[in-house]
N, C-alpha and C positions, 0 to 999 in steps of 0.2 A: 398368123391366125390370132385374133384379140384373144387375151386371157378374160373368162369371164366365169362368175362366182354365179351358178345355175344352183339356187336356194331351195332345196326340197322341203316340204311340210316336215312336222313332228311326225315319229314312228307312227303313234296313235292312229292319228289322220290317214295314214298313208294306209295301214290294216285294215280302217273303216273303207276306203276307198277300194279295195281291192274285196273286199266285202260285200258291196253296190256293184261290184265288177266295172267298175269308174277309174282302177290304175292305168290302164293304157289310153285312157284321155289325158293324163297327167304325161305321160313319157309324151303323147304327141305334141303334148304344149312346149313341154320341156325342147323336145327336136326344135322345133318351130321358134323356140327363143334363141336358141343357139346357132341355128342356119342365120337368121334374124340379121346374128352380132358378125356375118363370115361377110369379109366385102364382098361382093360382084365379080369385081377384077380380080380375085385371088385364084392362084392356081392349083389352090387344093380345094375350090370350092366344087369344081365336079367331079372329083374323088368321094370326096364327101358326100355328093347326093347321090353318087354309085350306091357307096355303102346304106345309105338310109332306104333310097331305092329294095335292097336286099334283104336289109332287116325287116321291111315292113312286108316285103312279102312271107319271109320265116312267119311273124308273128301271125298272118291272113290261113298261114299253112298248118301250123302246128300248137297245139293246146298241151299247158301243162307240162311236163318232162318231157314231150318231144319237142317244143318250142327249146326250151333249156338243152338240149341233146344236139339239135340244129346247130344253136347260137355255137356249141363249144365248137363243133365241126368245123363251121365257115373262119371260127377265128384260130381253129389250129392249118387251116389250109391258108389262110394268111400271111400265118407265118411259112410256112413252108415255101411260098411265094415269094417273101421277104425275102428269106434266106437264101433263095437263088436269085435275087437281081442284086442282093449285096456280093453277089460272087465269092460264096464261102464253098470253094472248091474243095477244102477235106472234112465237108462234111456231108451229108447224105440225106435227104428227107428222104420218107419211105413213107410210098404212096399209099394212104387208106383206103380203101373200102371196106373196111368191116362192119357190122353192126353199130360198134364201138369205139367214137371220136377217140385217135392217139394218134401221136406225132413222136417219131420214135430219130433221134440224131444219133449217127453213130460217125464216129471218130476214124477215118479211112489211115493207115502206119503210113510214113514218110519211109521210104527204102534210103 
């Protein structure tokens, strides 16, 4: 995946912008420049449009701190995810459902 340097405006700007309720034109330019720089033939390119796929629904679903509450959710089940295709056998995700995004690893004794 090309390294590429995605330029955000000054703070200022970016406050004015979210101000006009104009920031999430800015993240979708921002997405759109960065799928942009992903080749075609790459294989993490529809991983990637999974994930955007998913955020953009979070954002269409959730306003304010449950947008933010979502976002942590799906990236702590991600991890969770991770953690069992990298096959970390003595460790343990534990499954959420609570109100409250956590991801809790516990350490399983070696007998």
């Amino acid at each position: 995946m090309p390294v590429r340097n995605l330029e955000l405006p000054p703070f200022d700007e970016m406050v004015r912008l979210h101000q006009q309720g104009l920031l999430d034109n800015l993240l979708e330019e921002k997405n759109q420049e960065f799928m942009a720089a992903v080749p075609e033939d790459s294989r993490r390119r529809p991983e990637l449009e999974r994930l955007q796929f998913q955020l953009c629904g979070l954002r269409a679903r959730h306003q304010g701190m449950g947008r933010i509450i979502a976002l942590s959710r799906l990236m702590h089940e991600s991890l969770a995810q991770m953690i069992k295709l990298l096959h970390f056998s003595d460790f343990k995700a534990i499954d959420n459902k609570t109100n409250a995004p956590r991801l809790l690893l516990v350490h399983k004794k070696m007998d």
